[in-house]
N, C-alpha and C positions, 0 to 999 in steps of 0.2 A: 504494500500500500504506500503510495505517495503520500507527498505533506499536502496537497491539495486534496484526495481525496479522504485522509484521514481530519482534517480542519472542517469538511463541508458534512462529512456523513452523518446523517440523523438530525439537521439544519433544514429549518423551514425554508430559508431562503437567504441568500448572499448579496451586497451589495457594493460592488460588484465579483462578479468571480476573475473579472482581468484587471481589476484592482489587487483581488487579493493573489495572484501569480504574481505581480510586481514584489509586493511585499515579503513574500514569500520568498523572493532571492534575495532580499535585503540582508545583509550580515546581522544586525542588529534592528529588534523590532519588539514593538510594545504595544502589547493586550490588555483590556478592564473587565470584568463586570463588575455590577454596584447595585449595591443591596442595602435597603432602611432596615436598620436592626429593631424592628417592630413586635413579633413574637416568637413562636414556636415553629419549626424548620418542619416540612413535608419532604413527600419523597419526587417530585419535582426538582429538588436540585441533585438527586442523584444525576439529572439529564446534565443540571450544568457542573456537576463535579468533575463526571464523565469529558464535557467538553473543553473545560479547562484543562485536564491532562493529554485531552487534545492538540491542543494549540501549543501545550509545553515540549512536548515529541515533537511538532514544527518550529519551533526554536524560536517560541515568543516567550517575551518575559511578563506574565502574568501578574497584573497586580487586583487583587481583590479592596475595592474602596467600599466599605464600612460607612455610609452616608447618616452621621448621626445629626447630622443641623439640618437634614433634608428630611427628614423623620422629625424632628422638632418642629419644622417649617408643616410638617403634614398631620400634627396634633399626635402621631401614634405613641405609645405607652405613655399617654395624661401631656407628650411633650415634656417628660421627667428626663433630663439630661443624664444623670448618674443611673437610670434604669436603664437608658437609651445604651449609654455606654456598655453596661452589662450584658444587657441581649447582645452586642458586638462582639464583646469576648465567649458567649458563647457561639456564637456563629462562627468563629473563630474554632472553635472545638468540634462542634458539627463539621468543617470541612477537613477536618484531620482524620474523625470518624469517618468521612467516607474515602479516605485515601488520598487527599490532594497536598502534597508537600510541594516545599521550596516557592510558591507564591509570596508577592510584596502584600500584607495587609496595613490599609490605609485607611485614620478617621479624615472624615471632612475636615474636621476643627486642627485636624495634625497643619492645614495651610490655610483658614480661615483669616490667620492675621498676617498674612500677606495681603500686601497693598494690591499686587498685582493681582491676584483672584480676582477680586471685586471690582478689577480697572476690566477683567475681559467679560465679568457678569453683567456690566455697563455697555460693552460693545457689543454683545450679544443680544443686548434687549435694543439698542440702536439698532441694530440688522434687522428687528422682527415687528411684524406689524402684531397688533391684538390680537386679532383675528388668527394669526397662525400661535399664537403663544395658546390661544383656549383650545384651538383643537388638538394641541400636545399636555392638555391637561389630565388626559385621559391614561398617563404615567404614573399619577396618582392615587388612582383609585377615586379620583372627584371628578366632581363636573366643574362648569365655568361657576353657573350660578351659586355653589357652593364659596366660593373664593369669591363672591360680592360684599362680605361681609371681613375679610383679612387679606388684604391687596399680598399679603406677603407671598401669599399660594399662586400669583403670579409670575413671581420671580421663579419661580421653583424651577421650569424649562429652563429658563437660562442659567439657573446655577449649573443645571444638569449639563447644559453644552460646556458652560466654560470650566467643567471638571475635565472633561474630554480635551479640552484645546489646553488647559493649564497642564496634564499629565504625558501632553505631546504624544498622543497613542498613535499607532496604526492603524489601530482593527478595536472597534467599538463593541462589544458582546452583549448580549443578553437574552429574554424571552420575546415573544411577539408582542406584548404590552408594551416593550421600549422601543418598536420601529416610527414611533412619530416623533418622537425624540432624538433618534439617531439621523435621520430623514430631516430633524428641523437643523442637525449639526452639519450636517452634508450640505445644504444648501446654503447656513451661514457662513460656511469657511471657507467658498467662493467669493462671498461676497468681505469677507476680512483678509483674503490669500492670508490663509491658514492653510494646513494640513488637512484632508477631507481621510478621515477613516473610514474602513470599511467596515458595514456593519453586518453583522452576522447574528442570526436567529434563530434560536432552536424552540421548537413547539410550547404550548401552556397543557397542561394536564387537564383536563372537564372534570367537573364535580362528581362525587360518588355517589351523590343524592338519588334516590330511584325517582324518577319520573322530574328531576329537575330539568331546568331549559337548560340544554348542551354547549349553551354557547355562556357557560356561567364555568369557572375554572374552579381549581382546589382552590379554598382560603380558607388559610390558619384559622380565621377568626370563629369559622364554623367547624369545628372537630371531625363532625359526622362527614364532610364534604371530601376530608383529604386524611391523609395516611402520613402522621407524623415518623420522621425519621428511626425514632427511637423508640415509639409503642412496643406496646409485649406483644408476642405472639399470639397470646389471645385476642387481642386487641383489632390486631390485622387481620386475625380469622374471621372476626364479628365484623369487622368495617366490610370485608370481601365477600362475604355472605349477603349483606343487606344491600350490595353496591347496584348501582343498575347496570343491567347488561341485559339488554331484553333480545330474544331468539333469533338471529338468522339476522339480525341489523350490526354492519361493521363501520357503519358512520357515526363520530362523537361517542363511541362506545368505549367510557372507561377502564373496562378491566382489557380488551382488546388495547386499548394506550400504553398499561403497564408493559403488556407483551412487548409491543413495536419498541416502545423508548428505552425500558427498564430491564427489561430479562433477556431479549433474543443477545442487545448488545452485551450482556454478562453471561450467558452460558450457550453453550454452540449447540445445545439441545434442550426442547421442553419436552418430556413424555406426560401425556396425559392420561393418568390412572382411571380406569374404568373399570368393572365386575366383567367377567367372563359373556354373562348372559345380554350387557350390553355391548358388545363389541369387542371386549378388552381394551388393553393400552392401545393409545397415539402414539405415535412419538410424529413430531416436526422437526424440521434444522434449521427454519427459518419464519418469519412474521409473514408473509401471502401467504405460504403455504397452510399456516392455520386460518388465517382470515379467510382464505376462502372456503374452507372445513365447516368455520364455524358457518358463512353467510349461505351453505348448501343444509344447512343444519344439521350435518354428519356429526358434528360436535354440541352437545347440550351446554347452557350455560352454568349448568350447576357442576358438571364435570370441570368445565373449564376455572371455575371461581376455585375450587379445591386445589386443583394445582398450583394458580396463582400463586393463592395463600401461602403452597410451601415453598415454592422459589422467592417468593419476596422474602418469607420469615427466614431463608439460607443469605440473603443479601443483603437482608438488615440485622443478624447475628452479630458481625465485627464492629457495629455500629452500641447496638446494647451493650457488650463486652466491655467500647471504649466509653462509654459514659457511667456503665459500676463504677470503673475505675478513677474518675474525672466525675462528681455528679456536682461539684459548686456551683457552677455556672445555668446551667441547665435547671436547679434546684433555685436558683435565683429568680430567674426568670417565671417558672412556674409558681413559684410562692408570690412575686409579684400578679398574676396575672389571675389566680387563685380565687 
């Protein structure tokens, strides 16, 4: 496998892919993603744990920025700074738990009292009309008319680009929630002749909610919706039991996302345990080859949720292991959120 197609694979979409060939013969080159340290970690980022050690195999220098004044700016944990912080250092633990070393982790506030931040949060809001700052509000998790009431939720897109142009990146990361944001960075840094990174996007998870609208994602803030990183094994048995996955449908279908995002790319095979009198075992070696199983309904979806269940609780084991061993952080957070 190449460094192009190891950087793009399991990526909703690139922007562009002969940007990112350039980059890619560069000797030296620099990667972000950026995350509000807000609560409790799903298994969503196993996608981007996965793709951070991606980009580190292509010889990007990865830095994960810890956005804690951009989580103040966005009200989450009460905008309690010292909790803010806390959830970071355990986000910080969580990505060790899933396997990602040798990354730069970065607070906002580590450069907030530079002059210069704030001279290119300035130049960035010069570049941007309203009109395009509200429809990148949507990185939030707000609307426009929510920020009628704290102008400061305006700023927030531009803080966001001039972390990108402040950290001099190449290649901009994250979920599909950040391409309006990456998209408003790309278009400013023509117009400042800045550096335009490529932005690179890998999928959002759909809620586990049965009969929820599909186009609604895991959030933390609902338990029942997502599969936190570090649950017990009970825990994911009972989320993957009641999760919707309704028969012979492989569009928005949750427990089918684990497979594609989560399992095929960790294990080269999923066998699916069955009684003799139905079938017996599955086995597949790859994500179509069950989605189409499942969408002929050769595959039931209570066979399939069973499986699931124990390949994820094989892949969230080194995860539970490293938080016995480490619970302060993790234990902070939950006692705050409590």
């Amino acid at each position: 496998m190449n460094d192009m197609e190891r950087v793009t694979r399991h990526a909703e979409e690139v922007v562009t892919r002969e940007e990112l060939e350039v980059a890619l013969r560069q000797d030296e080159k620099k990667a972000y993603i950026g995350f509000e340290p807000s609560g409790l970690v799903h298994t969503g980022w196993i996608i981007c744990a996965n793709k951070i050690r991606d980009l580190q195999a292509a010889g990007f220098d990865v830095t994960v920025l810890l956005a804690d004044w951009h989580a103040w700016v966005n009200d989450k944990l009460d905008g309690d700074m010292e909790t803010i912080k806390a959830c970071g250092e355990y986000m910080k633990d969580c990505f060790m738990a899933l396997g990602v070393d040798g990354v730069r982790y970065l607070y906002a506030s580590d450069y907030v009292d530079d002059d210069a931040y704030w001279e290119l949060v300035l130049r960035v809001a010069k570049n941007a009309s309203l009109a395009r700052i509200r429809r990148s509000m949507d990185i939030m998790g707000r609307t426009a008319d929510e920020a009628e009431k704290d102008f400061s939720k305006f700023l927030y897109p531009a803080m966001q680009v001039a972390d990108i142009f402040y950290l001099d990146l190449d290649l901009a990361y994250g979920g599909m929630d950040q391409r309006h944001a990456h998209m408003l960075c790309r278009d400013i840094a023509k117009k400042m002749d800045r550096k335009s990174p490529v932005a690179l996007h890998t999928p959002i998870l759909s809620s586990l909610e049965p009969g929820s609208r599909m186009d609604a994602k895991m959030s933390k803030s609902k338990p029942s919706s997502c599969i936190f990183i570090h649950d017990s094994r009970s825990d994911v048995e009972e989320k993957i039991r009641q999760a919707y996955c309704p028969e012979g449908i492989v569009k928005d279908n949750p427990i089918l996302e684990f497979c594609r995002y989560l399992l095929f790319p960790s294990f080269e095979e999923m066998v699916i345990e069955r009684p003799e009198k139905y079938g017996g075992d599955m086995h597949f070696e790859g994500y179509d080859e069950l989605a189409a199983a499942f969408k002929e309904k050769e595959l039931h979806p209570q066979d399939l949720k069973q499986s699931v269940a124990v390949y994820l609780n094989e892949l969230l084991e080194p995860v539970r292991e490293y938080f016995d061993e480490h619970p302060n952080n993790l234990e902070a957070v939950r006692e705050y959120l409590a």
